[in-house]
N, C-alpha and C positions, 0 to 999 in steps of 0.2 A: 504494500500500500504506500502508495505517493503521498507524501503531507507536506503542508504549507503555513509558513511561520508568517505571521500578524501581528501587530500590534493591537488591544483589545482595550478602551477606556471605560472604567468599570464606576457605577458609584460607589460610595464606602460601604454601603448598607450591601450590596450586593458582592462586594469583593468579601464583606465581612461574612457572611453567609454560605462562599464560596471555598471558604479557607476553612469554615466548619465542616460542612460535608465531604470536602475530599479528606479531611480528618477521618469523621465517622466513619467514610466509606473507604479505607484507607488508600487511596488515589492520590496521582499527583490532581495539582489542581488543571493541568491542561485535561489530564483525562478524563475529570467531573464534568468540565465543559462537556468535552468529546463525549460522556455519558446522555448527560442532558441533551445534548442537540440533536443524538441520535434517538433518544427518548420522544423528543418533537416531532422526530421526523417517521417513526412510527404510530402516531398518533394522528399524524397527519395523511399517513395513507390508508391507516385505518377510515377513517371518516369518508376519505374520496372514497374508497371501497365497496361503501356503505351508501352513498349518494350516487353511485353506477348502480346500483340493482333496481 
């Protein structure tokens, strides 16, 4: 897998919250992201899935 390096401006409230779960979830914090957004994005194809039948 090809990955691609960003810069990400976060508020404090959400970097702070970010730095907890990749704690809990023991993850770096790129990974939580990487977590979350794949998290989004099956939830998002779930729905389309759902609005095809």
């Amino acid at each position: 897998m090809k990955t691609t390096q960003f810069k990400l401006n976060l508020p404090a409230d959400v970097k702070a919250w970010l730095e907890e779960e990749a704690v809990r979830n023991l993850r770096s914090q790129g990974a939580q992201v990487v977590s979350c957004l794949r998290a989004a994005m099956s939830r998002q194809e779930a729905v389309g899935e759902r609005a095809e039948k």
